[in-house]
Backbone as JSON, one array per atom type, in Angstrom:
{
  "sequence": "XXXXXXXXXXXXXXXXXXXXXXXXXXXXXXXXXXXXXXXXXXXXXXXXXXXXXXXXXXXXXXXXXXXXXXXXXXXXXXXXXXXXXXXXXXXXXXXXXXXXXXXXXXXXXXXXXXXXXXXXXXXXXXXXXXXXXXXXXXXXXXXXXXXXXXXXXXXXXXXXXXX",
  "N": [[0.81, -1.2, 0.0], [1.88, 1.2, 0.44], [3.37, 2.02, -1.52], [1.22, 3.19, -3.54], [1.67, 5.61, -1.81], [3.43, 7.63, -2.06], [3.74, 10.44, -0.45], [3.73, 9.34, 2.08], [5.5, 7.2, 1.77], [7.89, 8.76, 0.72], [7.95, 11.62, 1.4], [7.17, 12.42, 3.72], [9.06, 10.87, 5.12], [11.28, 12.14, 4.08], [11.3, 14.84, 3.95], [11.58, 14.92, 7.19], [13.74, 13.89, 8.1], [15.43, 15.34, 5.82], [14.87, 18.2, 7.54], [16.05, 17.85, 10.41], [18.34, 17.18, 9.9], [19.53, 19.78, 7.95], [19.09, 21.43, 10.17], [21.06, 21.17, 12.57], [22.91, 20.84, 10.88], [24.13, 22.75, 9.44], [24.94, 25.05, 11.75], [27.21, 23.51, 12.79], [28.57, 22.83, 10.68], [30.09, 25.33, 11.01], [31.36, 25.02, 13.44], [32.35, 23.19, 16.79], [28.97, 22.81, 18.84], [27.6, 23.79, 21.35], [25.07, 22.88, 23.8], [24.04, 23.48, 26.63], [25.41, 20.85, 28.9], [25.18, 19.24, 27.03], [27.98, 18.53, 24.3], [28.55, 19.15, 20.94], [29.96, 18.19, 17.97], [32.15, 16.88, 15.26], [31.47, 14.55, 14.68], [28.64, 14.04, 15.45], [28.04, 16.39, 13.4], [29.02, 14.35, 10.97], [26.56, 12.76, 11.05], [24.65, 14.43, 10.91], [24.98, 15.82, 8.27], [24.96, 13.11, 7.18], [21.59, 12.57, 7.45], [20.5, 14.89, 6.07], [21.29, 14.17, 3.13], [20.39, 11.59, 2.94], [18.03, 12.17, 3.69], [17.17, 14.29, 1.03], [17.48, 12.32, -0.71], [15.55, 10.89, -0.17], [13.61, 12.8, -0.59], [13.49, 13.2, -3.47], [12.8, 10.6, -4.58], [10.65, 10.73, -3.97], [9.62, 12.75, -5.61], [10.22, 11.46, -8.04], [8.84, 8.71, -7.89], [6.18, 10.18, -7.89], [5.82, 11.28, -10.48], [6.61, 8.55, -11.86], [4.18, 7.42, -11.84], [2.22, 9.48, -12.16], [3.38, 9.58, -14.86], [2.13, 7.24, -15.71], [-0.65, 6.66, -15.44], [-1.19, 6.13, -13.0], [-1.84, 7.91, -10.67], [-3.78, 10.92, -10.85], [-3.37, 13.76, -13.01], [-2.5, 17.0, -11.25], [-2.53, 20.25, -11.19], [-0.42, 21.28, -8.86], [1.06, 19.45, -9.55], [1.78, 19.62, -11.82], [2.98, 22.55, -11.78], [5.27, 22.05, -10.43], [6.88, 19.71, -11.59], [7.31, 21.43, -13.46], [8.93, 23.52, -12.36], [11.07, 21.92, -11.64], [13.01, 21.08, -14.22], [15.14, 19.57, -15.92], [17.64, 21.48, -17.07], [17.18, 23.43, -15.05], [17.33, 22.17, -12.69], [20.17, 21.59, -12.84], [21.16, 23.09, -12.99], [20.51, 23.65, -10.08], [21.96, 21.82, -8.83], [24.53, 22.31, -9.84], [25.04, 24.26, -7.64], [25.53, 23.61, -5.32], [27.79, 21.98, -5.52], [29.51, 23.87, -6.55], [30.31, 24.94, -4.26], [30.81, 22.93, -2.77], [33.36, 22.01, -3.5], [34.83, 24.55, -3.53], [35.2, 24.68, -0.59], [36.5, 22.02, -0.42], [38.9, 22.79, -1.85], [39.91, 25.22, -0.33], [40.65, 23.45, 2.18], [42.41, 22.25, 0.96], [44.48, 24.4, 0.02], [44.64, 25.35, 2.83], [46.03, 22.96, 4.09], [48.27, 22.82, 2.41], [49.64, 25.57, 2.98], [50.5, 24.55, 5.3], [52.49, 23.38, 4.69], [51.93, 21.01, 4.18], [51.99, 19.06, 5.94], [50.74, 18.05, 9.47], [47.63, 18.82, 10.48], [44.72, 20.78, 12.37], [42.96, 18.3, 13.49], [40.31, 17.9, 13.92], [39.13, 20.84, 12.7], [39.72, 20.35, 10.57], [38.32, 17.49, 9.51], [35.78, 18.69, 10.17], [35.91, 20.9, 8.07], [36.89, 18.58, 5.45], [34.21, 16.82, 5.69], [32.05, 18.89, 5.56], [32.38, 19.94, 3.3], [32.15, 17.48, 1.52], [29.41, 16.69, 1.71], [28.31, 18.5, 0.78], [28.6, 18.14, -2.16], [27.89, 15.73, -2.38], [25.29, 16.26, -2.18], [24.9, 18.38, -4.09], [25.32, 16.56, -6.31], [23.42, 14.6, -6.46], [21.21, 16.11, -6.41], [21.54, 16.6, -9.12], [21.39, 14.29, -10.81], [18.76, 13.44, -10.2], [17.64, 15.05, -11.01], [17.93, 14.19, -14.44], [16.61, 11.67, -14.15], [14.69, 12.01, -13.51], [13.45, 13.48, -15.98], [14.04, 11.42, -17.51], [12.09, 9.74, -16.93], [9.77, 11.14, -17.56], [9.51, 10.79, -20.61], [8.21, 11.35, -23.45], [6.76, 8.25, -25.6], [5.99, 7.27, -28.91], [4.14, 4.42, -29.27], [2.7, 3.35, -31.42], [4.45, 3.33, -33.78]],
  "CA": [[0.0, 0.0, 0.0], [2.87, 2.72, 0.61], [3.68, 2.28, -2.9], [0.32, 4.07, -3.95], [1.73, 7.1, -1.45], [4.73, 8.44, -2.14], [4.07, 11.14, 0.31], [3.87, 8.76, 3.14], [6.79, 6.34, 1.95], [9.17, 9.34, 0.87], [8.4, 12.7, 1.53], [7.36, 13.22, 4.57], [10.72, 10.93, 6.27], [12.52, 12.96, 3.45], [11.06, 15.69, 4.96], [12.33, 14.96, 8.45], [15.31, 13.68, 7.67], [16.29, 16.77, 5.66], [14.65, 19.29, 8.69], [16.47, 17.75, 11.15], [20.11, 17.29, 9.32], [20.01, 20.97, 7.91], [18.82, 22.16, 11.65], [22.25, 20.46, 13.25], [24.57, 20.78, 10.26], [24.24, 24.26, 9.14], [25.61, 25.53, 13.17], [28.21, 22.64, 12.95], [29.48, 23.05, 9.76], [30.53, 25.71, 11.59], [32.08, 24.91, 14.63], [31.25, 22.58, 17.29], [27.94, 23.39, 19.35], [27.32, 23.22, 23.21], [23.89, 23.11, 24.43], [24.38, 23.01, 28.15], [26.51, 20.02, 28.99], [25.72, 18.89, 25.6], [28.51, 19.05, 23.36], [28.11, 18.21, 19.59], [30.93, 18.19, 17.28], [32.02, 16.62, 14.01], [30.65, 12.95, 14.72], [27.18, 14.7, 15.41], [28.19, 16.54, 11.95], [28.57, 13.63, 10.07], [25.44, 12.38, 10.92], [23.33, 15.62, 10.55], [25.17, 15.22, 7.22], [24.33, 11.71, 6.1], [20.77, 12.57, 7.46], [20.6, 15.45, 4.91], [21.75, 13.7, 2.33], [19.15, 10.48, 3.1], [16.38, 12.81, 3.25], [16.75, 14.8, -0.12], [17.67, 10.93, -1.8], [14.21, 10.26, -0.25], [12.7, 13.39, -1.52], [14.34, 12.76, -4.67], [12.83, 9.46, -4.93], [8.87, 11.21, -3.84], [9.57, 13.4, -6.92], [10.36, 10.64, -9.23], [7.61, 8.03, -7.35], [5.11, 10.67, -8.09], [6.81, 11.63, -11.54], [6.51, 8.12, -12.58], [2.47, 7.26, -11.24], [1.28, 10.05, -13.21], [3.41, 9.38, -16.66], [1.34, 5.6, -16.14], [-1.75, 6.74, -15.31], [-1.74, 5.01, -11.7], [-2.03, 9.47, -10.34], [-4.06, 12.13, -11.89], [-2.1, 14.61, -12.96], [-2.56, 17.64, -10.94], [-2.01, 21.7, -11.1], [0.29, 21.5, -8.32], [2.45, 18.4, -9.87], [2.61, 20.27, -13.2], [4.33, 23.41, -11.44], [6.76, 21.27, -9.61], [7.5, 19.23, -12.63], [8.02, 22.29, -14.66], [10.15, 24.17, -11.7], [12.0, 21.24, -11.47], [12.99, 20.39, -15.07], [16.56, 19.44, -16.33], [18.06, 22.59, -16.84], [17.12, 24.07, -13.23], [18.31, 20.79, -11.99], [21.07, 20.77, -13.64], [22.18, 24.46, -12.37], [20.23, 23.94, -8.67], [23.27, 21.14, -8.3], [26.02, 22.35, -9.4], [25.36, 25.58, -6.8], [26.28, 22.97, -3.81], [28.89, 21.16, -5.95], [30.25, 24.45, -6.64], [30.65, 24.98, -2.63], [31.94, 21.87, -2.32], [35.07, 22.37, -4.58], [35.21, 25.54, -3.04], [35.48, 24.64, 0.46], [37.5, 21.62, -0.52], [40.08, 24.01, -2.49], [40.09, 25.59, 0.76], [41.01, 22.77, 3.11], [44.12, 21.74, 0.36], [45.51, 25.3, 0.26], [45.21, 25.46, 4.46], [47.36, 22.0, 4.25], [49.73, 23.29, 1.52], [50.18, 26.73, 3.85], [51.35, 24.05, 7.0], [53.92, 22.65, 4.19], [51.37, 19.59, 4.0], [52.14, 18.76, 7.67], [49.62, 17.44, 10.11], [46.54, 19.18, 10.64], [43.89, 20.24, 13.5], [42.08, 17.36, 13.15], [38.79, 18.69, 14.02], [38.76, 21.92, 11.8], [40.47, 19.52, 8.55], [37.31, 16.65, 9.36], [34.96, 19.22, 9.75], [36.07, 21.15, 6.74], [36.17, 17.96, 4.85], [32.59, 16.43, 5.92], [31.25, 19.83, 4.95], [32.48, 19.94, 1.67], [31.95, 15.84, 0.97], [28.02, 16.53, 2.04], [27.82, 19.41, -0.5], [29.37, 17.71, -3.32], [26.79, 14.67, -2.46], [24.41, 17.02, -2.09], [24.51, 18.69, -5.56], [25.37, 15.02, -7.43], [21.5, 13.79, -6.06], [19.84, 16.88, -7.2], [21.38, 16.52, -10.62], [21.15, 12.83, -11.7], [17.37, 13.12, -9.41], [16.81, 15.55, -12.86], [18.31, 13.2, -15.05], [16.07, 10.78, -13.9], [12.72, 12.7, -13.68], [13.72, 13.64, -17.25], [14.06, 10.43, -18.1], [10.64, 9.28, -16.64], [8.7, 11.92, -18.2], [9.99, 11.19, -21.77], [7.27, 10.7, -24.73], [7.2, 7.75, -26.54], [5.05, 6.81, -29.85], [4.17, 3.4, -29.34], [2.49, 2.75, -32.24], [5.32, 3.26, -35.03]],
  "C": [[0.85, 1.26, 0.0], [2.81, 2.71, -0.67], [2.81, 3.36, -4.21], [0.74, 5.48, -3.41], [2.84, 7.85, -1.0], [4.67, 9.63, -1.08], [4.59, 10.67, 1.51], [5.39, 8.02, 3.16], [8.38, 7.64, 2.05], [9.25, 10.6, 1.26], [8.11, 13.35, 2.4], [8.39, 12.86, 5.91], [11.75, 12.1, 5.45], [12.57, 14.13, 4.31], [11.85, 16.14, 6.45], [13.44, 15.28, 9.22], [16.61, 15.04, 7.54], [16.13, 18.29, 6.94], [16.04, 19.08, 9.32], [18.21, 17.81, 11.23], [20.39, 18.6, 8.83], [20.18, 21.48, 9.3], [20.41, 21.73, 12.01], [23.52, 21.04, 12.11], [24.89, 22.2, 9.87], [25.19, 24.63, 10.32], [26.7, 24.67, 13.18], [29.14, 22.35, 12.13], [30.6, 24.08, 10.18], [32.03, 25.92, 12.68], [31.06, 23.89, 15.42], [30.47, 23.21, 18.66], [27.88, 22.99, 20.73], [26.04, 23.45, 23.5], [23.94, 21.91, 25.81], [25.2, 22.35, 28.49], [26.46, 18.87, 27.99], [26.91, 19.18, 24.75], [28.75, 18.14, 22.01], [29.65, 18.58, 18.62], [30.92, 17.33, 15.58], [31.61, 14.86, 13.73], [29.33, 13.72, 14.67], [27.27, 15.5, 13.8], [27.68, 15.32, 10.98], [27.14, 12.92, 9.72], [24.0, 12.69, 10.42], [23.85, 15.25, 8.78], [24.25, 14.21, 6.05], [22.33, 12.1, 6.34], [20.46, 13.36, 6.45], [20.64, 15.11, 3.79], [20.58, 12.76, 1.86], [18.23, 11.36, 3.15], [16.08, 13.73, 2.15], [17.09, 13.6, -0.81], [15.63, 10.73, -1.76], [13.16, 11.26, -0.64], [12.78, 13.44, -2.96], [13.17, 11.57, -5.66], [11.01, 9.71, -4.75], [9.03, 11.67, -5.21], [9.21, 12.38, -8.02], [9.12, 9.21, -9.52], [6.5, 8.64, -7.98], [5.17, 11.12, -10.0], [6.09, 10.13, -12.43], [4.99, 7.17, -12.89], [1.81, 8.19, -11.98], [1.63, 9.66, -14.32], [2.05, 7.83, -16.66], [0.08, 5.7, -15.63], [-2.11, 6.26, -14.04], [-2.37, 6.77, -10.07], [-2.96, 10.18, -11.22], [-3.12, 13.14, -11.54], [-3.01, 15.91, -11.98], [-2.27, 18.9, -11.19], [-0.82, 21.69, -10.05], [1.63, 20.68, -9.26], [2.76, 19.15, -10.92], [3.74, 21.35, -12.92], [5.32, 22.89, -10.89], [7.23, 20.31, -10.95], [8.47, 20.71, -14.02], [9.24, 23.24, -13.87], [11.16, 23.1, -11.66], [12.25, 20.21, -12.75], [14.59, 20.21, -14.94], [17.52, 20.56, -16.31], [17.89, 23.25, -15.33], [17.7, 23.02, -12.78], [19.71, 20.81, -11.7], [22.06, 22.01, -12.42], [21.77, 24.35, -10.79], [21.45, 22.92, -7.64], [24.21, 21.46, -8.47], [26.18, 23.94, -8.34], [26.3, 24.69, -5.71], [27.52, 22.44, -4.38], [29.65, 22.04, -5.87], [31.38, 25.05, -4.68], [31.24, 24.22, -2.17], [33.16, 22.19, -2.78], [35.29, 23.71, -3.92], [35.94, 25.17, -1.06], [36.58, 23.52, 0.54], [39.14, 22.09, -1.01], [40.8, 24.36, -1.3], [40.92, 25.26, 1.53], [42.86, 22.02, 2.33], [44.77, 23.27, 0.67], [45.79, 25.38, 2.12], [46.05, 23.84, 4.69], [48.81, 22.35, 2.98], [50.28, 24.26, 2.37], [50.79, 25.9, 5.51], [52.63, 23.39, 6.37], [53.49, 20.57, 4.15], [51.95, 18.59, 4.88], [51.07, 18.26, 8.08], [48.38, 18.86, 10.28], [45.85, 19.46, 11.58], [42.55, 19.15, 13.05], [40.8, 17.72, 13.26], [38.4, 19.68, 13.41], [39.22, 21.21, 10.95], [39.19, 18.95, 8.99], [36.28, 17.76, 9.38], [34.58, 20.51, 8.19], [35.95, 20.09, 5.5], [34.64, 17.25, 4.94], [31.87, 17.54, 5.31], [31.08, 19.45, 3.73], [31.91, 18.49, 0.78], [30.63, 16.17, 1.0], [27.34, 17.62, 0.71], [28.04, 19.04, -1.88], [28.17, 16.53, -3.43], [25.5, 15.32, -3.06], [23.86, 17.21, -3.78], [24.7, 17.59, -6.96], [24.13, 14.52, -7.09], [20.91, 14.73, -6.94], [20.16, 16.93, -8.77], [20.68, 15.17, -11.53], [19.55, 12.65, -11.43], [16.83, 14.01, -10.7], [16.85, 15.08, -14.1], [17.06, 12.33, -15.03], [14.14, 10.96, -14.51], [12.83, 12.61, -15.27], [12.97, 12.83, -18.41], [12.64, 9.68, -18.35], [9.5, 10.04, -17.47], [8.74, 12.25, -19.98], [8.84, 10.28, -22.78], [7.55, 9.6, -25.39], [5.99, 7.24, -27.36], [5.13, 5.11, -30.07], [3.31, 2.69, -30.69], [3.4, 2.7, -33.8], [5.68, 1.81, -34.78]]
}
């Protein structure tokens, strides 16, 4: 039965997922966070991370769920799905990923010139892992939302079955 409701199966853990991993990783990308005699750091990172990551795969995968239920008739198509199909065609895709990719390579750039400037010496381990985790999550990041347009693309492509 989920399979009929893509909202339920993917987009409202995607949903979650992604709340809860921007909420954490944004402040931690950062630096790490203390709430009270909490303290969160770049393990709690990676995780907000991968959660991020897992919850735009699984909104990714609502898009394309719902994407491929209307091309087969198993959805009516809707006014809402048409504007989200048409904001989210190939081209926007294409450029709404490489913004994070471009951040990634940027922040990775970053983390090589601050080890070239120590003479490619050791490192503070905790500002290098949280500089790389950033950058690795943004680079993920904008490789989902491209191929996730790829995909849709793909799903929503005409074909004349009677030639």
């Amino acid at each position: 039965m989920l399979l009929f409701s893509p909202k339920w199966l993917f987009f409202y853990p995607g949903l979650l997922a992604c709340g809860i991993g921007l909420f954490l990783f944004a402040p931690l990308s950062l630096g790490p966070l203390s709430l009270g005699h909490l303290q969160l750091n770049n393990g709690t990172l990676c995780v907000a991370g991968l959660m991020l990551n897992v919850g735009l795969q699984l909104l990714g995968f609502g898009l394309l769920g719902k994407a491929h239920t209307i091309e087969k008739g198993l959805h009516p198509e809707r006014p809402f799905w048409t504007k989200v199909f048409k904001l989210f065609n190939l081209e926007k895709g294409i450029i709404m990923g490489l913004i994070p990719i471009l951040i990634g390579i940027i922040i990775l750039l970053r983390a090589i010139f601050t080890w070239k400037d120590s003479g490619f010496g050791m490192l503070d381990t905790d500002q290098n892992l949280r500089t790389i985790i950033t950058a690795a999550i943004f680079l993920g990041v904008g490789t989902q939302i491209i191929f996730t347009s790829f995909f849709i693309s793909l799903l929503k492509l005409k074909t004349d079955r009677t030639a």
